[in-house]
C-alpha positions as CSV (number, residue, x, y, z in Angstrom):
1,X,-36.5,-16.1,-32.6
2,X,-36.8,-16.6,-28.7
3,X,-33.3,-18.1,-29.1
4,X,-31.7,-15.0,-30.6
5,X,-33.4,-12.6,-27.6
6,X,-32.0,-14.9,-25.3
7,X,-28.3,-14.6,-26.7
8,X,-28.8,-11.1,-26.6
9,X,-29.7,-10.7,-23.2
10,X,-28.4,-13.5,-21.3
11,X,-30.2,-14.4,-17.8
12,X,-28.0,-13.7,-15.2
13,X,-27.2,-17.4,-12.8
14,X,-27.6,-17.4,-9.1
15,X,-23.6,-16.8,-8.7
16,X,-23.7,-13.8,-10.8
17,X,-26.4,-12.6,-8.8
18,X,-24.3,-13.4,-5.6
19,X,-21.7,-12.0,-6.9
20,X,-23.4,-8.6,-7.5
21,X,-24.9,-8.7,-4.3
22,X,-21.7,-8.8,-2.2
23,X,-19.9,-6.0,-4.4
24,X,-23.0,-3.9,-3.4
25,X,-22.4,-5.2,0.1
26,X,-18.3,-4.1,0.0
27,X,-19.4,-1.0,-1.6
28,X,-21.8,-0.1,1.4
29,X,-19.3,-0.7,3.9
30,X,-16.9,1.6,1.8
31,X,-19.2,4.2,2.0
32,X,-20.1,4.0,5.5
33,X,-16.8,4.2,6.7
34,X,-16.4,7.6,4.7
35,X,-18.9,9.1,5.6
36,X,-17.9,8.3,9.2
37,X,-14.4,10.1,8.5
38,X,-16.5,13.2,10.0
39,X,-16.4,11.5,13.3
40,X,-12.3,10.5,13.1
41,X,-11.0,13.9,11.7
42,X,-10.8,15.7,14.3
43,X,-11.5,12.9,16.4
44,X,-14.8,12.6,18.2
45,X,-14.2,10.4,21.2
46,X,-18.3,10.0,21.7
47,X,-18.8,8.3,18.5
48,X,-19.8,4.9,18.1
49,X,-16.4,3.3,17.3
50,X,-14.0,5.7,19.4
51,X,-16.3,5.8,22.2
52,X,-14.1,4.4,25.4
53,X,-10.7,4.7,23.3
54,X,-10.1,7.8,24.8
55,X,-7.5,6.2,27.4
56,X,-5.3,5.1,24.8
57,X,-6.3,6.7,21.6
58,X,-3.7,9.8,21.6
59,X,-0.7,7.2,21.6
60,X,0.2,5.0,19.2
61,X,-2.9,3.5,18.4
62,X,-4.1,6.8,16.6
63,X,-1.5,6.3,13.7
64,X,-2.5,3.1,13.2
65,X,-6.4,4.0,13.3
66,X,-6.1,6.3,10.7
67,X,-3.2,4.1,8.7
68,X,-6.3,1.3,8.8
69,X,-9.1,3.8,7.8
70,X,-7.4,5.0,4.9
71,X,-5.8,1.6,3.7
72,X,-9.2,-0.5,4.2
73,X,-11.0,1.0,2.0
74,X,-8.6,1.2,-1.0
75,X,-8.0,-2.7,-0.6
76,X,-11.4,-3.4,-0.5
77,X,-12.0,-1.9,-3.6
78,X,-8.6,-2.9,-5.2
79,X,-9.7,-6.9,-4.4
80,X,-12.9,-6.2,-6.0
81,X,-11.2,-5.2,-9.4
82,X,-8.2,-7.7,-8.9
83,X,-11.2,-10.9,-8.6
84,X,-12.5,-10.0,-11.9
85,X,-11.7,-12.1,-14.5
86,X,-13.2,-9.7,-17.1
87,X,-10.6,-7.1,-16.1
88,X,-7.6,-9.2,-15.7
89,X,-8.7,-10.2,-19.4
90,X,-9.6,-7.1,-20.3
91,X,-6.5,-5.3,-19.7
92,X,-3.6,-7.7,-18.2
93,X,-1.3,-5.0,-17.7
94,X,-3.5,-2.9,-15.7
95,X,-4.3,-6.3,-13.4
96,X,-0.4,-6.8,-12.5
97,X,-0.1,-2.6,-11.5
98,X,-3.3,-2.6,-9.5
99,X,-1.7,-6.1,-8.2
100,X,1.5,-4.7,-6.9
101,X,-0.4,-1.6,-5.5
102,X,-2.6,-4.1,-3.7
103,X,0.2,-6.1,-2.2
104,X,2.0,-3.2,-1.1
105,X,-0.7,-1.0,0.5
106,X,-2.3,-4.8,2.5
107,X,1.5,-6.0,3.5
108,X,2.9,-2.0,4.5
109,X,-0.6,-0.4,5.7
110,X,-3.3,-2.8,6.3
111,X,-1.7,-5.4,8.0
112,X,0.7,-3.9,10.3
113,X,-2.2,-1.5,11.4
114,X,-4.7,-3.8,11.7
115,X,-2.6,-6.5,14.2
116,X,-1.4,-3.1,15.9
117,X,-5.4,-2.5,16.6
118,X,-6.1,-6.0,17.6
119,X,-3.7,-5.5,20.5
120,X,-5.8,-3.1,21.6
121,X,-9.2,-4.3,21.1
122,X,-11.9,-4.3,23.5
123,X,-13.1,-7.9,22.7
124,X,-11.1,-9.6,25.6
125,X,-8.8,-12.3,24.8
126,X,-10.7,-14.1,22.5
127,X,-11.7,-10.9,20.5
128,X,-7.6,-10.0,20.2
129,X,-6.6,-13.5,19.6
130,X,-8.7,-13.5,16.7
131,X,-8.5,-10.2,14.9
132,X,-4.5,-10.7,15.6
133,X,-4.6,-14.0,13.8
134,X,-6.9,-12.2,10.6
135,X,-4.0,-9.9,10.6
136,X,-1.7,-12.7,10.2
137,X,-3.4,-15.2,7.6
138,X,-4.2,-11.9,5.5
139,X,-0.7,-10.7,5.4
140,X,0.4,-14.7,4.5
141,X,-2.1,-15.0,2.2
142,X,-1.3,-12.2,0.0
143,X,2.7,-13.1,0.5
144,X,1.8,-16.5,-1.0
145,X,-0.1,-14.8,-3.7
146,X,2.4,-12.4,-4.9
147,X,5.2,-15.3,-4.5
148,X,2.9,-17.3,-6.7
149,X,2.6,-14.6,-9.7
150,X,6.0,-13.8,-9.7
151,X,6.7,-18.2,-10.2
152,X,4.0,-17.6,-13.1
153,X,1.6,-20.2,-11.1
154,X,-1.3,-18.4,-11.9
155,X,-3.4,-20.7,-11.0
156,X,-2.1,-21.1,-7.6
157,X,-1.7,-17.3,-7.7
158,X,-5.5,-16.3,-8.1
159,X,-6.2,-18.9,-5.4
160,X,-4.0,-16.9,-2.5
161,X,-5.1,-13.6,-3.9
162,X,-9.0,-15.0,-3.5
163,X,-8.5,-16.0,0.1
164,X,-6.8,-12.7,0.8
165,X,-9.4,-10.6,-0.8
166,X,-12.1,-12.9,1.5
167,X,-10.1,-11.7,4.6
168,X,-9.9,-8.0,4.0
169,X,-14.0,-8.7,3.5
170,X,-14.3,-9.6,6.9
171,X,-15.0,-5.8,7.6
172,X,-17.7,-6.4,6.2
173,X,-19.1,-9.8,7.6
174,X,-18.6,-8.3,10.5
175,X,-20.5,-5.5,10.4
176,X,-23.3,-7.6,8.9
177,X,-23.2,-9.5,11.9
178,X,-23.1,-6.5,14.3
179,X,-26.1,-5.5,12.8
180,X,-27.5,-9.1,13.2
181,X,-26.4,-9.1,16.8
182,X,-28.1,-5.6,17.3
183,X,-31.8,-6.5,15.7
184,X,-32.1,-9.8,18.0
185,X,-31.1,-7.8,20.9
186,X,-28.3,-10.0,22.1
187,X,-25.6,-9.4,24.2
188,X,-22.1,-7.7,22.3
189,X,-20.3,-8.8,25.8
190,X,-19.9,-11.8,24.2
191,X,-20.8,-11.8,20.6
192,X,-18.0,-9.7,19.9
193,X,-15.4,-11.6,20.5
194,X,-17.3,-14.7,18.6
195,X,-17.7,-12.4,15.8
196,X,-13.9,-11.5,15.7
197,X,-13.4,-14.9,14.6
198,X,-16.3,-16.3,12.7
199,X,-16.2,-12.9,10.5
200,X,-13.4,-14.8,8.6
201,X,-13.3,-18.6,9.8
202,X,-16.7,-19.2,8.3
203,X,-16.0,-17.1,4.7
204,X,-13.0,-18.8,4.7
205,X,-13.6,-22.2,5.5
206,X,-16.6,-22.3,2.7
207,X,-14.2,-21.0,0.0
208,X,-12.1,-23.8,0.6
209,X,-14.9,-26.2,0.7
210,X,-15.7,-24.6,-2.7
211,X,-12.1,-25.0,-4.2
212,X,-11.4,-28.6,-3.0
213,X,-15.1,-29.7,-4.7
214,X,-13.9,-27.4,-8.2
215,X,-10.0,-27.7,-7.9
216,X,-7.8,-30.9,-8.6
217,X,-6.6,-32.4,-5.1
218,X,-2.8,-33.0,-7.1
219,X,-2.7,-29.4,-8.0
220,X,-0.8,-27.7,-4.7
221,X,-2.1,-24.3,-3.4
């Protein structure tokens, strides 16, 4: 008897909890940003984020501000449906649209906008360096995952597409550790620029530790 309630509803396992926690996560900092759309349009130059742009923020940086804004967010929550392997079972057809919508919107909009930010970032060297180099190893990642599908190496395929949905997460590692950074009281002089590039290295360095202790060392990436 206990075995039949237990097949009907299954305990959920620590990753499926994780799994559900980050989405909530993503979804949070979906939100947040637009709700915060109050503050860009028209632009408020004493909100948090634009506060101190206003130098430079007229020129070309606004395009790409408002390029990034819009394009974020719909990657975000185009990577959380293109992860799941219960839609890409579900409905196959849907998973290689959603796909090419994906790759277009991060390699046209997300990418270009985002490095074209970085140049301008506030973080000092070490802060453009890094969000520059995000920009990059997102917009290679998802190359390498559409050239994959499109050589059937799905395996491969779901591989790049995982490391570039981790990288358009860093929004939000980074905003969990700018609120980190506020509640000990420490300095954002020089976290900032730390956090440019830990809000990916660290994600992305533990799902690679992840898929060379799951994945076959002879099977290439």
């Amino acid at each position: 008897m206990s075995d039949r309630i237990a097949q009907r509803h299954p305990t959920w396992n620590l990753q499926q909890i994780l799994t559900c926690l980050i989405y909530l996560l993503i979804i949070k900092v979906i939100v947040g940003v637009v709700v915060n759309y109050r503050d860009y349009l028209p632009p408020n130059l004493e909100s948090e984020f634009l506060q101190g742009r206003e130098p430079y923020f007229f020129g070309s940086y606004r395009w790409a501000f408002y390029v990034h804004i819009a394009s974020g967010p719909v990657s975000l929550i185009l990577g959380m449906l293109l992860i799941s392997e219960r839609f890409r079972i579900w409905s196959p057809r849907r998973h290689r649209i959603l796909g090419r919508l994906q790759t277009i919107n991060v390699l046209l909009l997300v990418v270009p906008s985002g490095q074209w930010m970085a140049i301008w970032s506030d973080a000092g060297p070490a802060g453009i360096s890094g969000f520059s180099a995000l920009a990059v190893a997102t917009g290679v990642c998802c190359v390498q995952g559409w050239r994959m599908a499109v050589r059937r190496r799905f395996a491969a395929h779901r591989r790049w597409m995982w490391r570039c949905s981790l990288l358009l997460c860093s929004a939000v590692t980074l905003r969990m550790i700018g609120g980190i950074v506020e509640i000990a009281g420490l300095n954002p002089a020089w976290t900032y620029p730390v956090a440019a590039w830990i809000s990916w290295l660290v994600p992305l360095g533990v799902l690679e530790w992840s898929l060379m202790r799951t994945l076959p060392i002879r099977k290439s990436a």
